[in-house]
C-alpha positions as CSV (number, residue, x, y, z in Angstrom):
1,X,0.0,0.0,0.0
2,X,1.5,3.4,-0.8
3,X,0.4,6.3,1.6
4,X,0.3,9.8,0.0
5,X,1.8,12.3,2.2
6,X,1.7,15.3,-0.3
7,X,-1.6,16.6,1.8
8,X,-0.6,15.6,5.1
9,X,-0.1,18.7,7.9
10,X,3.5,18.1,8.2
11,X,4.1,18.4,4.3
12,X,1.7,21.7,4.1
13,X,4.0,22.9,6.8
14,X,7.5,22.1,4.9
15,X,5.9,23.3,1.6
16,X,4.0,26.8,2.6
17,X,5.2,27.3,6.5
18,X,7.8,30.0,5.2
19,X,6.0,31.6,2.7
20,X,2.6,32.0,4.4
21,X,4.5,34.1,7.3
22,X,6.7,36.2,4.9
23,X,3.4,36.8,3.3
24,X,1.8,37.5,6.8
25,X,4.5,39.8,8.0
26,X,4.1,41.8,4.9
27,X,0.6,42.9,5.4
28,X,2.0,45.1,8.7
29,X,3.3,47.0,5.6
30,X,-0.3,48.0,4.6
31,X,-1.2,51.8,5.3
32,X,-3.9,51.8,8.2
33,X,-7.0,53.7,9.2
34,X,-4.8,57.0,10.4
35,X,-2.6,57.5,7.1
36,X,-5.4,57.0,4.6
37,X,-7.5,59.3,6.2
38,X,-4.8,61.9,6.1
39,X,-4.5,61.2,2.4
40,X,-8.1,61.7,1.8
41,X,-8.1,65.0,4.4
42,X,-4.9,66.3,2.1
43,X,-5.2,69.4,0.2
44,X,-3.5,69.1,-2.5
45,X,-1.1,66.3,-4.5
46,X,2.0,67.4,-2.7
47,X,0.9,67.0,0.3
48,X,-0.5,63.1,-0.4
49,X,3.4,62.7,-2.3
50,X,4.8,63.9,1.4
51,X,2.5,61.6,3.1
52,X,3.1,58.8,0.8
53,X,7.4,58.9,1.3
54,X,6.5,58.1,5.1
55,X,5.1,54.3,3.9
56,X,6.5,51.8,1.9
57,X,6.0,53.5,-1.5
58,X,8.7,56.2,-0.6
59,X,11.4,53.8,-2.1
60,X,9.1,53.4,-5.0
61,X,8.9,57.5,-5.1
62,X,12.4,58.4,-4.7
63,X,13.3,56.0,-7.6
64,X,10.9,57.7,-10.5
65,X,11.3,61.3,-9.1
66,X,13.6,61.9,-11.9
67,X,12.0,64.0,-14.5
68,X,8.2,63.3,-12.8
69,X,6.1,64.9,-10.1
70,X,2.4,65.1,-9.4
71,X,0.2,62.6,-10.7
72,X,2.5,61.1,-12.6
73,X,4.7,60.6,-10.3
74,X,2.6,58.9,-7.8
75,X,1.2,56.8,-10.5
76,X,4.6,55.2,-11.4
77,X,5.4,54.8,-8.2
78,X,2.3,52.8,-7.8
79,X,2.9,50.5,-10.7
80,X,6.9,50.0,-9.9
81,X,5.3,49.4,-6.4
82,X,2.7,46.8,-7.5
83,X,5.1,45.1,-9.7
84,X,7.7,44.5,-7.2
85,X,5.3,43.1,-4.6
86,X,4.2,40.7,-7.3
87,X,7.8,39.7,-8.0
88,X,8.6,39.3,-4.4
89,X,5.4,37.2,-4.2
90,X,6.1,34.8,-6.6
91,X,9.8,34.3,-5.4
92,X,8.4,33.1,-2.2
93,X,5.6,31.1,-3.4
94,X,6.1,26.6,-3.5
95,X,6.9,25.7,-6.7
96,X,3.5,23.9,-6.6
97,X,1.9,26.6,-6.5
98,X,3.7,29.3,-8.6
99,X,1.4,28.5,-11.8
100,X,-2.1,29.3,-9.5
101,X,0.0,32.5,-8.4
102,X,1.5,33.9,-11.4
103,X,-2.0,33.0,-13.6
104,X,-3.4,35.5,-11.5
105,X,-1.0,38.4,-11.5
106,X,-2.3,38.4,-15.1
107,X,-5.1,40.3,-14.1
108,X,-2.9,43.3,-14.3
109,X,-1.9,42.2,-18.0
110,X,-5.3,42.7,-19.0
111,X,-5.4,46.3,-16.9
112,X,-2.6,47.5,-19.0
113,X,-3.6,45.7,-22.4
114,X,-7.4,47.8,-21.9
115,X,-5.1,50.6,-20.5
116,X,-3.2,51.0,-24.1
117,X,-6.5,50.2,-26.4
118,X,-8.3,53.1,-24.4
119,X,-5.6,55.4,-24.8
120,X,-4.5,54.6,-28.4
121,X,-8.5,55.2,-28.9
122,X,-8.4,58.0,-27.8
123,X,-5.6,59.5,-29.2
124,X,-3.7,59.9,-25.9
125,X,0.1,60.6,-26.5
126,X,2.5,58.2,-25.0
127,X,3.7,60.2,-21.9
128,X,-0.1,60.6,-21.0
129,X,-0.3,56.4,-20.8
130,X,3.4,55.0,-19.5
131,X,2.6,56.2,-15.5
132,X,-0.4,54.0,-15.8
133,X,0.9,51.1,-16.5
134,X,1.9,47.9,-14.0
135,X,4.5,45.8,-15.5
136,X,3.2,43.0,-12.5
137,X,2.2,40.2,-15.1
138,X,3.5,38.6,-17.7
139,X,3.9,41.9,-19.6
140,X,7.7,43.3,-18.6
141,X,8.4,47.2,-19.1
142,X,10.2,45.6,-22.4
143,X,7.1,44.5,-23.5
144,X,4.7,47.1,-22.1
145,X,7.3,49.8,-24.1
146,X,7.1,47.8,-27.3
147,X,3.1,48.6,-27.1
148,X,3.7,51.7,-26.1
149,X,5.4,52.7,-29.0
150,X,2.5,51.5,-31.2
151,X,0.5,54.5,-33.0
152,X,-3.0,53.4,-33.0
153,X,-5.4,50.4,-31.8
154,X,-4.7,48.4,-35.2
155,X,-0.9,48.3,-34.8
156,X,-1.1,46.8,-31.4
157,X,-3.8,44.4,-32.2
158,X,-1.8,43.2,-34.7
159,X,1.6,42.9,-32.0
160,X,-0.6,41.0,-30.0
161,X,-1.5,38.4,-32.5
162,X,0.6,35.8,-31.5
163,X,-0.6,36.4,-27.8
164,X,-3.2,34.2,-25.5
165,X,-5.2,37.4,-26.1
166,X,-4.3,38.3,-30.5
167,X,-6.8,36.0,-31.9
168,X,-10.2,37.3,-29.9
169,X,-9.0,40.8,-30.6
170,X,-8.2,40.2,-34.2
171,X,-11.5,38.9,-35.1
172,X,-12.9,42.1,-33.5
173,X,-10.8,44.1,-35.3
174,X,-13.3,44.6,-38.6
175,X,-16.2,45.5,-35.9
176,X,-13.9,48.1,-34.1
177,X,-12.9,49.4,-37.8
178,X,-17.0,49.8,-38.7
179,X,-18.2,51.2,-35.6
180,X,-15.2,52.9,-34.1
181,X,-16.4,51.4,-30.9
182,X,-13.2,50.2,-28.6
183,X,-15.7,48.4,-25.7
184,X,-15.8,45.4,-27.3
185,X,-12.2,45.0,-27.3
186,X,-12.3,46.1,-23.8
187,X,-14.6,43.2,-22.8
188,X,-13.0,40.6,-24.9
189,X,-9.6,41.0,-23.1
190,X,-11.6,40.3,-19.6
191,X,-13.4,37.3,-21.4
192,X,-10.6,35.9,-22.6
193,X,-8.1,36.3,-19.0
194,X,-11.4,34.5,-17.1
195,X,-12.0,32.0,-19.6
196,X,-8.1,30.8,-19.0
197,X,-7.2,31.4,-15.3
198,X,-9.2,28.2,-14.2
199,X,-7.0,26.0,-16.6
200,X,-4.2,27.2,-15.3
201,X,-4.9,26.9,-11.0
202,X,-2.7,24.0,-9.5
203,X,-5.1,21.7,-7.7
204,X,-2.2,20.8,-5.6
205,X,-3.4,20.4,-1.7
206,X,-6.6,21.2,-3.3
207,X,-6.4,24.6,-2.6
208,X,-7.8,25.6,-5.8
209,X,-11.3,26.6,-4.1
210,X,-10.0,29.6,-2.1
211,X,-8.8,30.9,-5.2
212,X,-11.6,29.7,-7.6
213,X,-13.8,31.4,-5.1
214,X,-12.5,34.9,-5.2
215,X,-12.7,34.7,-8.9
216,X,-15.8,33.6,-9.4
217,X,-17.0,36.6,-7.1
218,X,-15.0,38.5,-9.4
219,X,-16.4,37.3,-12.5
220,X,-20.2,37.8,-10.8
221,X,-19.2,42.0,-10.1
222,X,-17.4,42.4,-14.2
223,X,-21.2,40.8,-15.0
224,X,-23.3,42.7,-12.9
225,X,-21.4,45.8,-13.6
226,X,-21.6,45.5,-17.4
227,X,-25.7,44.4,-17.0
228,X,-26.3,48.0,-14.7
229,X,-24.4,49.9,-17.0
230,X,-26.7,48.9,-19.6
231,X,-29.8,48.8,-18.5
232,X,-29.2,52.3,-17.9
233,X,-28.0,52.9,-21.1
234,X,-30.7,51.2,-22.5
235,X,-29.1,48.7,-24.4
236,X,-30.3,45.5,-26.1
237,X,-30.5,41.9,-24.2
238,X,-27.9,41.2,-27.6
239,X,-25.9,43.6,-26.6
240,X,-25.6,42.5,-23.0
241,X,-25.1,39.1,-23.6
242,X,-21.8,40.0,-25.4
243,X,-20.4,41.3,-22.0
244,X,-21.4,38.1,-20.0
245,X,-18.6,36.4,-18.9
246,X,-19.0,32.6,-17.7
247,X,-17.9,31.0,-14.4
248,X,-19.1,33.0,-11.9
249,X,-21.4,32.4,-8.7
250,X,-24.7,33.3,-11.1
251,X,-26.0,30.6,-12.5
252,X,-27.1,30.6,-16.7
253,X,-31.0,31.7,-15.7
254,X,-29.9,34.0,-12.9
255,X,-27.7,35.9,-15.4
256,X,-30.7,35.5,-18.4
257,X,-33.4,36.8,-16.0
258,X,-30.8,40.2,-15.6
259,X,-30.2,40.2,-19.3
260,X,-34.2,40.7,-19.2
261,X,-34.7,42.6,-16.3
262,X,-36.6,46.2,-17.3
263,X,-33.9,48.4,-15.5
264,X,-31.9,48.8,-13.2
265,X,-34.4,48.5,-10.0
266,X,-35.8,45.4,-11.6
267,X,-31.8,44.0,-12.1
268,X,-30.9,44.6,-8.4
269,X,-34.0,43.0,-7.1
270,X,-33.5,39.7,-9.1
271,X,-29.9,39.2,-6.9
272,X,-30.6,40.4,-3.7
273,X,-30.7,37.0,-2.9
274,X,-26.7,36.9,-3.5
275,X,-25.8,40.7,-3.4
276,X,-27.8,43.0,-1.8
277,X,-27.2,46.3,-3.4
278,X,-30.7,47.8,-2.6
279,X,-29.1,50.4,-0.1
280,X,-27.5,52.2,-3.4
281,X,-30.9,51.9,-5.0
282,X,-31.7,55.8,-3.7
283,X,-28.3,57.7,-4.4
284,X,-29.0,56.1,-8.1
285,X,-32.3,57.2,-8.4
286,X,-31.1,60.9,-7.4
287,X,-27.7,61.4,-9.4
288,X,-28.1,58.4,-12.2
289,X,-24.9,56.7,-10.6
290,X,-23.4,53.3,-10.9
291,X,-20.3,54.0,-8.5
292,X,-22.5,53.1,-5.1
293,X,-23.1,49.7,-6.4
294,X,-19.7,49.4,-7.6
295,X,-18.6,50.2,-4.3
296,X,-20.4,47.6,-2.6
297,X,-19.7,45.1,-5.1
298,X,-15.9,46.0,-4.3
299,X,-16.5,45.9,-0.5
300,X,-17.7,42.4,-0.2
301,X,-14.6,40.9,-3.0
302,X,-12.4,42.4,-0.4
303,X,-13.9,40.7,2.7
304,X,-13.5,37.4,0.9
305,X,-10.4,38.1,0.2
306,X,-9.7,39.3,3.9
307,X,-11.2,35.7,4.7
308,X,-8.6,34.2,2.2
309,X,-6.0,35.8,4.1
310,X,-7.3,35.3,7.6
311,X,-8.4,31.7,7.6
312,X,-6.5,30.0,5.2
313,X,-3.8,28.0,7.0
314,X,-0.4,26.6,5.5
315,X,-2.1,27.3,1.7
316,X,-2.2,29.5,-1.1
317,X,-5.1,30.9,0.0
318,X,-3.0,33.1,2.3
319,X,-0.4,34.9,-1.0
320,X,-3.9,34.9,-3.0
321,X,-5.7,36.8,-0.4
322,X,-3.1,39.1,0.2
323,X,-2.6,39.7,-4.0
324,X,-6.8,41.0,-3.9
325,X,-5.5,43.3,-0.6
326,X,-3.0,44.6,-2.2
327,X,-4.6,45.4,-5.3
328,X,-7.5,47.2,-3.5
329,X,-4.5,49.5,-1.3
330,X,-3.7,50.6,-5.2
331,X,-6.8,51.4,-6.3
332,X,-7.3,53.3,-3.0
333,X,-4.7,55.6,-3.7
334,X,-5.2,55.9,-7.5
335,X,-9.0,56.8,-6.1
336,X,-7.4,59.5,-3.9
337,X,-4.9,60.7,-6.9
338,X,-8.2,61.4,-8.9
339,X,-9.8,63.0,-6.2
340,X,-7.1,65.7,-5.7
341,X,-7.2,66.5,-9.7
342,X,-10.3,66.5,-10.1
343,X,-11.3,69.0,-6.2
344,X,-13.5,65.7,-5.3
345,X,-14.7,67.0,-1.6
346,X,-12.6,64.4,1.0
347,X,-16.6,63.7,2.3
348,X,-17.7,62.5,-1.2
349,X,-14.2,60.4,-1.5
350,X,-14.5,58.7,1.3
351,X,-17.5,57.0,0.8
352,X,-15.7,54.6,-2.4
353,X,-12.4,54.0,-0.3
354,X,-11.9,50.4,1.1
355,X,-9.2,50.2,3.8
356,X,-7.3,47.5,3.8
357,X,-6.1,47.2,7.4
358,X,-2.4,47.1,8.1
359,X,-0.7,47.9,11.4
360,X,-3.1,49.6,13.9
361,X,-5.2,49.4,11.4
């Protein structure tokens, strides 16, 4: 009789013991209650840049002052910041489960990939897009640069070609030429990352379920997102269908009865059952907004991947959770960045801010 020992405590220990408490250790590194709400209070962008040199992100700062300040300096900080987290991550992750891990820092492949259509859309010139861009994936600066360089959406279509992501934007090409509409490219890059990341999670330990969790939460906000934003923009069930992306918590009649639903009220009644998003119902009826829902939606992602973090012993769970903190630490401070440009009121900002609670925190 042969006795498998590769899920036993005592290998769980030898395999994730170390990593699991480098990974714990570093989330005393996450700004806390006190220093976010100074960033949110601060007047203007200097004053978050002096606030932010006091944190972890000042090595990240001091490295890409040259030639930057402002918002774009805080925004390459953020992405040299996010990248070398991800790197560090990854070093420190069981070889077991580096595939689960390094599939999922793709995530921010796709960010920059949308990032680049958007902007070469648009029109945007190429200092405007490099700050925004996380090299934390698969995509190196190398790479991102080589895009970068690219003059409009068909030439980088046609770098990607030979990419996971090049044929479903290639056969959207043609539609993008006749409409001049870039959202479908936009989707199909978020279609395409989803449809992929559950072929490539180890079921090693069989902590696959932590992760396939959190993504299938994920999956169910990108859909019911994409449904709000239409049914207040009126658009087709057709139309809507094209932005559903399988493998999430929402079952195939759940997600056709909100490709039906009326509006938006009728949309957030069908899943109260699974996400109750009725307290935003009122702030949308008065302003026509989508952020309060998106908020919420946010909120709850983030206490499952607290959960991850928390609960999960000797696992991945533990460098996944922490990934979904850290990502929602960036997006608080990119939220804050915006704020400041744009003279947001710190009352108003507050309200879509999601702290992720680091040392007396």
């Amino acid at each position: 009789m042969v006795f498998d020992i590769s899920d036993t405590l005592m290998a769980r220990s030898i395999t994730f013991g170390y990593s699991n408490a480098r990974v714990k250790a570093m989330r005393l590194a996450f700004l806390d209650r006190e220093m976010v709400n100074k960033m949110v209070n601060a007047g203007l962008l200097p004053e978050v840049v002096n606030l932010l040199e006091r944190t972890g992100y000042g090595e990240d700062l001091s490295k890409e002052a040259l030639g930057r300040k402002g918002a774009d300096l805080i925004d390459l900080a953020l992405g040299a910041n996010m990248a070398r987290t991800c790197r560090k991550l990854l070093r420190i992750t069981p070889e077991e489960a580096k595939g689960t891990v390094s599939a999922l820092f793709e995530k921010w492949d796709v960010y920059n990939l949308k990032t680049l259509l958007l902007a070469k859309h648009l029109g945007h010139e190429e200092k405007e897009i490099e700050p925004l861009l996380v090299p934390a994936g698969r995509f190196g600066q190398k790479e991102l640069k080589r895009m970068l360089g690219k003059k409009n959406v068909e030439e980088l279509v046609s770098l990607l070609r030979l990419t996971e992501y090049g044929p479903a934007l290639s056969n959207l090409l043609p539609v993008y030429k006749k409409s001049g509409r870039v959202a479908p490219l936009l989707s199909a890059l978020e279609m395409q990352f989803y449809k992929n990341i559950t072929g490539k999670i180890s079921s090693t330990y069989q902590d696959e379920r932590v992760v396939r969790s959190l993504i299938k939460s994920d999956i169910d906000i990108h859909n019911i997102m994409n449904v709000l934003r239409s049914k207040r923009d009126r658009a087709g069930a057709e139309e809507i269908e094209a932005l559903i992306i399988e493998g999430g918590n929402l079952r195939p009649d759940e997600l056709r009865s909100l490709i039906e639903a009326k509006n938006v009220e009728e949309a957030i009644s069908l899943i109260k059952g699974r996400y109750n998003l009725e307290p935003a119902l009122a702030e949308y009826g008065s302003n026509n907004s989508l952020v309060p829902f998106e908020i919420m939606l946010e909120r709850e992602l983030v206490e499952k991947g607290l959960k991850a973090f928390l609960r999960s012993c000797l696992s991945v769970g533990v460098i996944v959770g922490f990934f979904y903190l850290k990502e929602t630490e960036i997006n608080n401070i990119r939220k804050i960045l915006r704020a400041k440009e744009f003279e947001i009121p710190p009352d108003e900002l507050k309200r879509s801010i999601i702290v992720v609670k680091g040392r007396g925190g």
